[in-house]
LOGUDREN-802256 format. One record per residue (C-alpha): chain; x, y, z; residue number from 1; residue in three letters. Coordinates in steps of 0.1 Angstrom, whole numbers, plus 5000, padded with zeros to 4 digits. Layout:
% residues N
A;X;Y;Z;NUM;ALA
...
END
This chain:
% residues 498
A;4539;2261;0889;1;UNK
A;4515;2290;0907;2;UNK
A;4502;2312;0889;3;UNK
A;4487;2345;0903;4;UNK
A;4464;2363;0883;5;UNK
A;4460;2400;0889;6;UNK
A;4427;2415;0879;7;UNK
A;4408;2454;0879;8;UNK
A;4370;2455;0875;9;UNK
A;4342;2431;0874;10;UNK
A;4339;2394;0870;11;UNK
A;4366;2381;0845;12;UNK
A;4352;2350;0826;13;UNK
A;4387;2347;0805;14;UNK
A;4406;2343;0837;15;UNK
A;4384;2319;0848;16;UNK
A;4390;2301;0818;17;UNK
A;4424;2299;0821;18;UNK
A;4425;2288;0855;19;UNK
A;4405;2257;0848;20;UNK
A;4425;2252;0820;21;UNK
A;4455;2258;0842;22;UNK
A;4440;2236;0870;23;UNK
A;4433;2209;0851;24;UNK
A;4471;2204;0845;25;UNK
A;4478;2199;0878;26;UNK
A;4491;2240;0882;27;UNK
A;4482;2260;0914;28;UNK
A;4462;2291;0904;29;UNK
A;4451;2321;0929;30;UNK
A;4435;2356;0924;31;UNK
A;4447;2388;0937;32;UNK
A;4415;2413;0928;33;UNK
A;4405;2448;0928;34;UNK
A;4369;2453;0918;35;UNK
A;4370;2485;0910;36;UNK
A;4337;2494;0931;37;UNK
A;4329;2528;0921;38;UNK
A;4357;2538;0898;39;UNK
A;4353;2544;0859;40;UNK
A;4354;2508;0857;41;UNK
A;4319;2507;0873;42;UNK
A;4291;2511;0853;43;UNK
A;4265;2519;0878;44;UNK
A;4278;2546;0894;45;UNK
A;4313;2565;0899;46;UNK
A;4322;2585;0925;47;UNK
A;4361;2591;0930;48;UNK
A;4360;2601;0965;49;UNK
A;4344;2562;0975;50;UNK
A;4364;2548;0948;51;UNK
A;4394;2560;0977;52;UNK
A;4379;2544;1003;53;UNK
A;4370;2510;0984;54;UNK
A;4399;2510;0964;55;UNK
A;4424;2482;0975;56;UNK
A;4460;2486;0980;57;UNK
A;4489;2469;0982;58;UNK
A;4480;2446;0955;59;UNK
A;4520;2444;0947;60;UNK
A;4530;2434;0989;61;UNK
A;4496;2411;0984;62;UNK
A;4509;2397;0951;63;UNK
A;4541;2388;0963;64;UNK
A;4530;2371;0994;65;UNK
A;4517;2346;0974;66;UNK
A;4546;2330;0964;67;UNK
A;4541;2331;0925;68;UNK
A;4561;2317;0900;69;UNK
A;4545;2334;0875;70;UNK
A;4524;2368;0874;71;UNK
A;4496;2370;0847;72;UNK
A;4475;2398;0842;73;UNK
A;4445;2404;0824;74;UNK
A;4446;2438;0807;75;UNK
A;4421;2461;0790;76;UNK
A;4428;2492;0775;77;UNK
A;4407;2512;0799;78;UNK
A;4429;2496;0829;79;UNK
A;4460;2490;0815;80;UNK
A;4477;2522;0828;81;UNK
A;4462;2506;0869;82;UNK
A;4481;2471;0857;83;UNK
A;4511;2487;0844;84;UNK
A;4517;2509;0876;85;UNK
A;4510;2473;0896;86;UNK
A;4537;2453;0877;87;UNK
A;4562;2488;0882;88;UNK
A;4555;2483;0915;89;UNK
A;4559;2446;0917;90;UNK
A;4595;2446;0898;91;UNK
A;4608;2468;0927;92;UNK
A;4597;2438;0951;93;UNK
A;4604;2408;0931;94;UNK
A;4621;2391;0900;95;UNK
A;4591;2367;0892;96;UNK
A;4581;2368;0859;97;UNK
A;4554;2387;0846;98;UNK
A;4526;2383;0814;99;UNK
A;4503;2407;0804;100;UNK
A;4474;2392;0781;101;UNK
A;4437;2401;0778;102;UNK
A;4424;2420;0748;103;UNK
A;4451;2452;0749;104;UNK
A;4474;2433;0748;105;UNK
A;4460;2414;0718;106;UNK
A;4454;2450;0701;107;UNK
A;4491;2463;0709;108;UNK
A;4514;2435;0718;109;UNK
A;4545;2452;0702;110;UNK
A;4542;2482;0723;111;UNK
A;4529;2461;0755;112;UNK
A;4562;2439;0754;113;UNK
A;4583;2469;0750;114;UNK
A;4576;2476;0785;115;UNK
A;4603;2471;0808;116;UNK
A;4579;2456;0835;117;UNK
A;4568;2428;0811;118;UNK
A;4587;2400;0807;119;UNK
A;4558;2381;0780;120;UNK
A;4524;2392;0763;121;UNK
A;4499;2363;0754;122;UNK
A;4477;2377;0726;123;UNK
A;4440;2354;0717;124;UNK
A;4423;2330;0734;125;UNK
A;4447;2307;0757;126;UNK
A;4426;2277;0772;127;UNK
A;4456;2257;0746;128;UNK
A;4483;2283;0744;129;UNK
A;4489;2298;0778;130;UNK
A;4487;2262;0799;131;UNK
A;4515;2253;0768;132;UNK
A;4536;2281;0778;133;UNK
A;4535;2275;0818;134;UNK
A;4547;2244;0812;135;UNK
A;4578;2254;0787;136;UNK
A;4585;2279;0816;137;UNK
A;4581;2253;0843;138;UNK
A;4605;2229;0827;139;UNK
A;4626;2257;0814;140;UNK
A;4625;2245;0776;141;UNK
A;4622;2270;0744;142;UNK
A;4590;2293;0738;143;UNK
A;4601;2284;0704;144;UNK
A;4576;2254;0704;145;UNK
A;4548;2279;0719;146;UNK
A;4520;2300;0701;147;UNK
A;4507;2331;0709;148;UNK
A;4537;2347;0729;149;UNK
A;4561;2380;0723;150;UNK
A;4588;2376;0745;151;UNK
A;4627;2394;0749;152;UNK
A;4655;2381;0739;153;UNK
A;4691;2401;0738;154;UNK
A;4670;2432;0736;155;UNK
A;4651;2419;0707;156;UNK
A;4612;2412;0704;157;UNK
A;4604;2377;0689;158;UNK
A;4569;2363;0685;159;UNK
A;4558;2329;0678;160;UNK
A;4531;2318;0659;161;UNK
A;4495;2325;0663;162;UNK
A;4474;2289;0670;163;UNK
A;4441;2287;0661;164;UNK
A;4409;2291;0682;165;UNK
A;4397;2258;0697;166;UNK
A;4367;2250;0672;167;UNK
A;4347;2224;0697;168;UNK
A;4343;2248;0724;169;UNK
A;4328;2218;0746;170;UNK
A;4363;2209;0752;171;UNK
A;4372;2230;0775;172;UNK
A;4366;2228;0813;173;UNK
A;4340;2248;0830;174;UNK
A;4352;2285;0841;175;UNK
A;4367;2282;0876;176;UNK
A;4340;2306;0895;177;UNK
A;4355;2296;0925;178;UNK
A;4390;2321;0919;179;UNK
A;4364;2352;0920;180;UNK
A;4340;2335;0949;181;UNK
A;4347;2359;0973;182;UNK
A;4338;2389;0956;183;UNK
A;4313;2379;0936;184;UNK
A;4278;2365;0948;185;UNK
A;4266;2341;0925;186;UNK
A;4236;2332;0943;187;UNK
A;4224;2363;0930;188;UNK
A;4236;2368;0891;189;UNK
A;4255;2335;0874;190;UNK
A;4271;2349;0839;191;UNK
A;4281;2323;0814;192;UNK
A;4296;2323;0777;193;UNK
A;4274;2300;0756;194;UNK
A;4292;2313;0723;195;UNK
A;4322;2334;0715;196;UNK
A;4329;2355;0687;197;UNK
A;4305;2379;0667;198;UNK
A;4288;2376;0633;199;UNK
A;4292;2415;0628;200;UNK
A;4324;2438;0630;201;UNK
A;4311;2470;0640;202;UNK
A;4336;2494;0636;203;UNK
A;4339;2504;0678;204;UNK
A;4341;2471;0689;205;UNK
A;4370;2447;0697;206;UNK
A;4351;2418;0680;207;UNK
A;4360;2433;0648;208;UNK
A;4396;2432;0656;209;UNK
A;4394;2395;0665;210;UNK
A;4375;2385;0634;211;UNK
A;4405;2401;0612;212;UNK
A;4428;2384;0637;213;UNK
A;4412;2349;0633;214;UNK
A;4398;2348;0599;215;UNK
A;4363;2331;0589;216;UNK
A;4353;2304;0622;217;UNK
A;4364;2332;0652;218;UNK
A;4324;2322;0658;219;UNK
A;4314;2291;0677;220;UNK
A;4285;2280;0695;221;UNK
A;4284;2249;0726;222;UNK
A;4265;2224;0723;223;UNK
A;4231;2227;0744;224;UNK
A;4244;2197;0764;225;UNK
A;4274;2217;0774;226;UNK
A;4257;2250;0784;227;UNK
A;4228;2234;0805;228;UNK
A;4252;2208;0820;229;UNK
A;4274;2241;0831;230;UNK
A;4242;2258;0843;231;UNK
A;4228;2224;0865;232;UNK
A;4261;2222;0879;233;UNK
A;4266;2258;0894;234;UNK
A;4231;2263;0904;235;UNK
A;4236;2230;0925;236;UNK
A;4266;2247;0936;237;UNK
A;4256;2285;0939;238;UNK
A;4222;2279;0939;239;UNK
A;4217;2310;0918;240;UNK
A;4184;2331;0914;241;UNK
A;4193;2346;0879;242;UNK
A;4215;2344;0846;243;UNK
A;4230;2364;0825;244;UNK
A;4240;2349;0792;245;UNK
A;4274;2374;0783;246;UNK
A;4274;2358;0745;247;UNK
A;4274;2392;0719;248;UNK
A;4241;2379;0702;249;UNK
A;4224;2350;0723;250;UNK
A;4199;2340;0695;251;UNK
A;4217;2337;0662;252;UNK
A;4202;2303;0658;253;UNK
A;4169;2293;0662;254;UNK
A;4168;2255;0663;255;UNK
A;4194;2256;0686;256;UNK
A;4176;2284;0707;257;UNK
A;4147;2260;0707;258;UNK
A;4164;2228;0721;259;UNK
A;4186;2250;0746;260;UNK
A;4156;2271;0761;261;UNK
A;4133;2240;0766;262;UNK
A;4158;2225;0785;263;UNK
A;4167;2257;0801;264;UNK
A;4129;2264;0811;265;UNK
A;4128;2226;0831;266;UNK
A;4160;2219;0842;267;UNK
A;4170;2256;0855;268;UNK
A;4145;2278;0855;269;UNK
A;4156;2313;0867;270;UNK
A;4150;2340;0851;271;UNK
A;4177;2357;0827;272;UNK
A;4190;2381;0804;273;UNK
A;4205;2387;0773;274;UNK
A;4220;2404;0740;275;UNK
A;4205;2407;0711;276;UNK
A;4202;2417;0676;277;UNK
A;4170;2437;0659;278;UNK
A;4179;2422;0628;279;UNK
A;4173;2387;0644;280;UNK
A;4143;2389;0664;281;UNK
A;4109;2383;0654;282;UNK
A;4080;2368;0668;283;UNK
A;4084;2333;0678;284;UNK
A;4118;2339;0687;285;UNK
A;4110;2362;0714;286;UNK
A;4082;2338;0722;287;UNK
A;4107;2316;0725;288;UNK
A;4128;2339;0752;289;UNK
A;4095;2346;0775;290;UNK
A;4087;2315;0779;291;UNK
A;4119;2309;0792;292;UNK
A;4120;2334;0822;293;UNK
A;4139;2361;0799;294;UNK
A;4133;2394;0813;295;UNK
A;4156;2417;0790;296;UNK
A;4170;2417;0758;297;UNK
A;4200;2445;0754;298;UNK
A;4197;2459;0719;299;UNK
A;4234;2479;0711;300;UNK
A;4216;2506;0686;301;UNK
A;4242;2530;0695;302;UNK
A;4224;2558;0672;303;UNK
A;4192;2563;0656;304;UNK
A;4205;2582;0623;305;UNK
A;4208;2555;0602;306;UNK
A;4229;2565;0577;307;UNK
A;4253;2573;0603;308;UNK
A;4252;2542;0615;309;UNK
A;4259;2525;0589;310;UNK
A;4289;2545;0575;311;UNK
A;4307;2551;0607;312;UNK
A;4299;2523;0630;313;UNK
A;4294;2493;0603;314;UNK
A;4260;2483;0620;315;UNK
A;4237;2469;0590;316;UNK
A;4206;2471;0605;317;UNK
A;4181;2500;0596;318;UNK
A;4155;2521;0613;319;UNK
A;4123;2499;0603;320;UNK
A;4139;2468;0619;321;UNK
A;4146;2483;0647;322;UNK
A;4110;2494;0651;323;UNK
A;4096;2459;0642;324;UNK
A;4121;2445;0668;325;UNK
A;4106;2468;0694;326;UNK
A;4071;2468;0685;327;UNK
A;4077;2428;0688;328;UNK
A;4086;2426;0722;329;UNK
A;4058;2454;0731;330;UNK
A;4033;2433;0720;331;UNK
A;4050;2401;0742;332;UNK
A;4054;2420;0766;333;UNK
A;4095;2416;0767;334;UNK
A;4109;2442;0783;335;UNK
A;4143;2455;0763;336;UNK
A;4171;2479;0771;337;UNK
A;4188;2503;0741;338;UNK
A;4222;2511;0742;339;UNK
A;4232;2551;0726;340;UNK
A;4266;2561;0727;341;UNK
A;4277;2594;0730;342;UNK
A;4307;2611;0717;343;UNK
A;4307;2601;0682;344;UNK
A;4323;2620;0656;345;UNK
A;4299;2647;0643;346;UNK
A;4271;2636;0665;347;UNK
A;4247;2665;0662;348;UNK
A;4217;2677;0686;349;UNK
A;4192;2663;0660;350;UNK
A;4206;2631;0665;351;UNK
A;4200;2629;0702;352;UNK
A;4169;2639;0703;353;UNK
A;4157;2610;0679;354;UNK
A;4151;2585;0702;355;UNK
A;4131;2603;0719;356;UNK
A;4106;2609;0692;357;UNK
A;4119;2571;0679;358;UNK
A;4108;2553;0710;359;UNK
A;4082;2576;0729;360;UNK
A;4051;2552;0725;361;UNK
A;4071;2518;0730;362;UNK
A;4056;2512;0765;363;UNK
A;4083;2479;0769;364;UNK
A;4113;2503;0771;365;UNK
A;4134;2491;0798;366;UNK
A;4164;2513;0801;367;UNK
A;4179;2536;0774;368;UNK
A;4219;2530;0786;369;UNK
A;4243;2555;0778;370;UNK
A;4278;2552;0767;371;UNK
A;4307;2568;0757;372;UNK
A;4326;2562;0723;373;UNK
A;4363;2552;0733;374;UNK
A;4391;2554;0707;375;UNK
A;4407;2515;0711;376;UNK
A;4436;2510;0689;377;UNK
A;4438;2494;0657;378;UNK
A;4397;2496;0654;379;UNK
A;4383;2509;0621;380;UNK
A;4366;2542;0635;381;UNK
A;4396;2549;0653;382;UNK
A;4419;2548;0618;383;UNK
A;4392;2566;0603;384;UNK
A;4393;2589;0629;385;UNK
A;4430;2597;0624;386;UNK
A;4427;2601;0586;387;UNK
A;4400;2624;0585;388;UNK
A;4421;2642;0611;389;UNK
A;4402;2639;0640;390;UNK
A;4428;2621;0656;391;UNK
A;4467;2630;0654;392;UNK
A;4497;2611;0662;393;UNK
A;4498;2617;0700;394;UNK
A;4457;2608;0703;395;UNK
A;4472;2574;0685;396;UNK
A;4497;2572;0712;397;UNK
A;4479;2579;0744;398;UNK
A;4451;2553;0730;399;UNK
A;4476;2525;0725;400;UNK
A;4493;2535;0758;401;UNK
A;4457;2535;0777;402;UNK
A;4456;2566;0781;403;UNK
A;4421;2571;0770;404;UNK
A;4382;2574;0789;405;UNK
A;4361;2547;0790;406;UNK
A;4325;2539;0777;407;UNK
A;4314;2548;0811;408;UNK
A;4320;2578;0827;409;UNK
A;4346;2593;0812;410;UNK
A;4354;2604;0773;411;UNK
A;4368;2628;0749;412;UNK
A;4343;2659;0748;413;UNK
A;4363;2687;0757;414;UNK
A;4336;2719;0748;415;UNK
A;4318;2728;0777;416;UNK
A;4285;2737;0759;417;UNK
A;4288;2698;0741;418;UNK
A;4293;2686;0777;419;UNK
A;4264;2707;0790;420;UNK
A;4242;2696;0764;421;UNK
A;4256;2657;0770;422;UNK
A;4246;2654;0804;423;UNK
A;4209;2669;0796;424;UNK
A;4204;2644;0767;425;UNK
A;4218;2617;0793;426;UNK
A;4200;2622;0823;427;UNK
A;4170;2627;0804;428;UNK
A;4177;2591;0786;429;UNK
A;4178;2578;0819;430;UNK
A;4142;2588;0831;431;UNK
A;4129;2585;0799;432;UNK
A;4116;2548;0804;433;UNK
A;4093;2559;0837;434;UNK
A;4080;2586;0818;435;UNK
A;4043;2581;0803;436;UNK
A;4039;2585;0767;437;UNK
A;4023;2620;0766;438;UNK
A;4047;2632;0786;439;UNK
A;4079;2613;0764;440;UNK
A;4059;2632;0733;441;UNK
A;4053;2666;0753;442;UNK
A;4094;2663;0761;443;UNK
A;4106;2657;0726;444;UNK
A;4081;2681;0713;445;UNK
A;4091;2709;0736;446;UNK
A;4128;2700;0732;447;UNK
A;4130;2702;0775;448;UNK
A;4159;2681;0774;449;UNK
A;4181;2713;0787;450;UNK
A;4161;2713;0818;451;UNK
A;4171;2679;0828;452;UNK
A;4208;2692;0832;453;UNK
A;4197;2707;0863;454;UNK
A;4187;2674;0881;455;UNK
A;4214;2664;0903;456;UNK
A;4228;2629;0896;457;UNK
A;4225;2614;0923;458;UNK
A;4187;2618;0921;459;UNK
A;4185;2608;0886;460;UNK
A;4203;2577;0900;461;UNK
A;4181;2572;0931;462;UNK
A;4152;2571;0909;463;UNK
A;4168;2548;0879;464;UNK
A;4168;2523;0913;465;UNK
A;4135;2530;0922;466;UNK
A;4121;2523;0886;467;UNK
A;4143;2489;0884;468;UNK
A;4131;2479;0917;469;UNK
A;4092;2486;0903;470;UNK
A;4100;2468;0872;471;UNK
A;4109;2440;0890;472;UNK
A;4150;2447;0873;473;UNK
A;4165;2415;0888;474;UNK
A;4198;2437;0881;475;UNK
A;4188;2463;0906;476;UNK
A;4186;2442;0934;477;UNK
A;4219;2426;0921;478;UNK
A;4240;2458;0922;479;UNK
A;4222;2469;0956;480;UNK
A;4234;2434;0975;481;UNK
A;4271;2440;0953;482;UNK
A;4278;2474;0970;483;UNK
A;4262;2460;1004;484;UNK
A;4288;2430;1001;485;UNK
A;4320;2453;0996;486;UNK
A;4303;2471;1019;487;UNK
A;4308;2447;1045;488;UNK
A;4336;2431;1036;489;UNK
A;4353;2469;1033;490;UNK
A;4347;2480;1067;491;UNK
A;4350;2437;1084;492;UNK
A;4389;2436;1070;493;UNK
A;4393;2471;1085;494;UNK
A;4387;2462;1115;495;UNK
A;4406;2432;1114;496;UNK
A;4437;2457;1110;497;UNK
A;4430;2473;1142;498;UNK
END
């Protein structure tokens, strides 16, 4: 069979999973891709009037010149409402059969299937259960024999059984990086998965709902073989300069960390980046990572009141390990980013201006990132947000129908003086890092941060490029030659229509 894959944002590492998996079946796989380039699925920067110009269109007419025999998209909730306007679209031009899978899907697959541009969801992981089910729809045998599908039947839903995650992750091919080739430059960033699953089920985060979905073992780990024999083969391929490793938390084991980074350090030898946990982190391990060629550790703190925290996002880490973790890579010198997320339920003023006062003499503060808290469905925080009646029934709706911001650019804060007083506290987090420590403590002691709402953005985003580029960033230069390559190709396929 072919299978045509239909994708809205960055870089999707599931899809190339499944197309190796698909692949190495003997199936024909292609891509039909939209990278989003300055939409809310952006996280750099979001403008709607160049998301028009860069945004591509007939994805259905392109879809359906193909030739498919099956459609399979990859949903999230944030893009959900994009796919399902795509597949509308695509129904009007063609009877091939469509499957939605990805993680909304996986959250909502009831309400997913009861759309009348769906023909199947695929909830999970599918390197073993979505090859299965191409081939009982090749041969045109029962999905009764498959796992992981909702499917129609006489105007009934039916389901099949949920299979288990593949526990020896080795197993499975390498991620077909060729299917996103041409719109991602991997001689520049190379992103690889060298675990899946999460130890912790913070209350926001999809993880959660897959560790309740999958029981004890969701977690695995490769094999160091496995993960430098991927990286030696794509940097003879792609001949990349730098690595991100995507896992949740990269160093959860530290004789494995050992063995992986001394083989990392001779036989690849780029620098990289990764996630990490304060809780985790102590000396030699971040020894360990410098060594290495690790430039930045991301460190999801979310919020500095730790109570908070701990009741409504169910992280278990306090304040004083979060300090040791910083002062740890201050004094080798490890540069670190913090992630705080705005638009929590009753986030007060006091709580944003702790990390100011928090973090204003760590001089290794890379980047303080901002988010925004979306509602997904079926999380903990969003239930708990409906019983204590900051959700009602229609929020619940619109959230499992995607009708929701995302952790980006856009979110729920209606009350102009909390938006006014959201984009100070951001734009201030985003200079903070360049800012010398008497002047972080003159800020936070003055409480200046309205002043920063007066900055236009754009500046505050010229100058977040300027300090990367100073800090020697590797991801600065990695968005700059991103946009230049749309760029290019934008304007070179516009003139090949003329």
């Amino acid at each position: 069979m072919k299978v045509v894959f239909v994708h809205f944002g960055r870089e999707n590492m599931g899809i190339e999973y499944l197309s190796a998996a698909l692949r190495r079946d003997g199936h024909e796989v292609a891509l039909v891709h939209d990278p989003g380039l300055f939409s809310t699925e952006d996280n750099v920067f979001h403008s709607p009037f160049l998301e028009k110009i860069f945004r591509t269109e007939n994805i259905a007419d392109r879809i359906v010149s193909k030739k498919p025999d099956l459609v399979a998209f990859s949903a999230y909730t944030t893009t959900y409402r994009r796919l399902l306007a795509i597949a509308e679209d695509l129904k009007k031009r063609s009877s091939v059969p469509v499957i939605f899978g990805g993680m909304h899907p996986t959250l909502v697959p009831e309400r997913v299937i009861s759309s009348p541009f769906i023909d199947y969801v695929h909830i999970g992981e599918g390197e073993a259960t979505f090859p299965a089910f191409v081939a009982s729809l090749s041969d045109g045998r029962s999905l009764e024999d498959t796992n992981n599908i909702f499917y129609k039947r006489n105007g009934s839903i039916l389901r099949t059984p949920l299979f288990a995650p593949i526990k020896d992750l080795d197993s499975i091919p390498f991620p077909d990086k060729e299917l996103f080739a041409g719109s991602v430059r991997y001689k520049d960033d190379y992103m690889i998965l060298a675990s899946r699953g999460c130890h912790n089920s913070c209350s926001y985060c999809c993880e959660s709902f897959l560790n309740r979905l999958y029981g004890n073992g969701y977690f695995r780990r490769r094999s160091v073989t496995s993960v430098i024999d991927e990286l030696c083969f794509m940097k003879e391929r792609y001949n990349f300069r730098e690595v991100m490793f995507f896992d949740s938390i990269l160093f959860t084991d530290k004789k494995w960390l050992k063995e992986m980074l001394s083989l990392y350090r001779r036989k690849v030898g780029v620098p990289f980046r990764c996630t990490g946990h304060v809780d985790l982190l102590d000396c030699e391990t971040a020894g360990l990572l410098k060594d290495a060629g690790c430039y930045t550790i991301d460190f999801g703190v979310q919020s500095f009141n730790q109570g908070f925290r701990k009741e409504a996002l169910n992280r278990r880490e306090d304040n004083a390990q979060i300090r040791k973790a910083f002062d740890v890579c201050d004094g080798m010198r490890l540069r670190y980013d913090v992630d705080l997320m705005f638009g929590l339920p009753e986030s007060s003023v006091e709580d944003y201006r702790l990390p100011l006062s928090f973090m204003q003499d760590n001089k290794y503060l890379n980047r303080l990132k901002c988010y925004n808290l979306s509602f997904y469905p079926r999380l903990s925080i969003t239930q708990n947000a409906r019983e204590r009646g900051l959700l009602n029934d229609k929020n619940i709706e619109d959230i499992e129908e995607g009708r929701i911001g995302d952790w980006f650019h856009v979110d729920s804060i209606k009350e102009p003086a909390q938006k006014r007083q959201k984009e100070a506290f951001q734009k201030l987090y985003k200079l903070y890092p360049a800012m010398p420590g008497f002047l972080r403590r003159f800020v936070a002691k003055r409480d200046l941060h309205r002043a920063f709402r007066f900055i236009p953005y754009g500046l505050v985003i010229f100058v977040q490029f300027l300090i990367g580029l100073f800090k020697r960033d590797y991801r600065f230069r990695i968005y700059i030659n991103n946009y230049l390559h749309h760029t290019r190709m934008r304007f070179s396929s516009s003139k090949g229509k003329r």
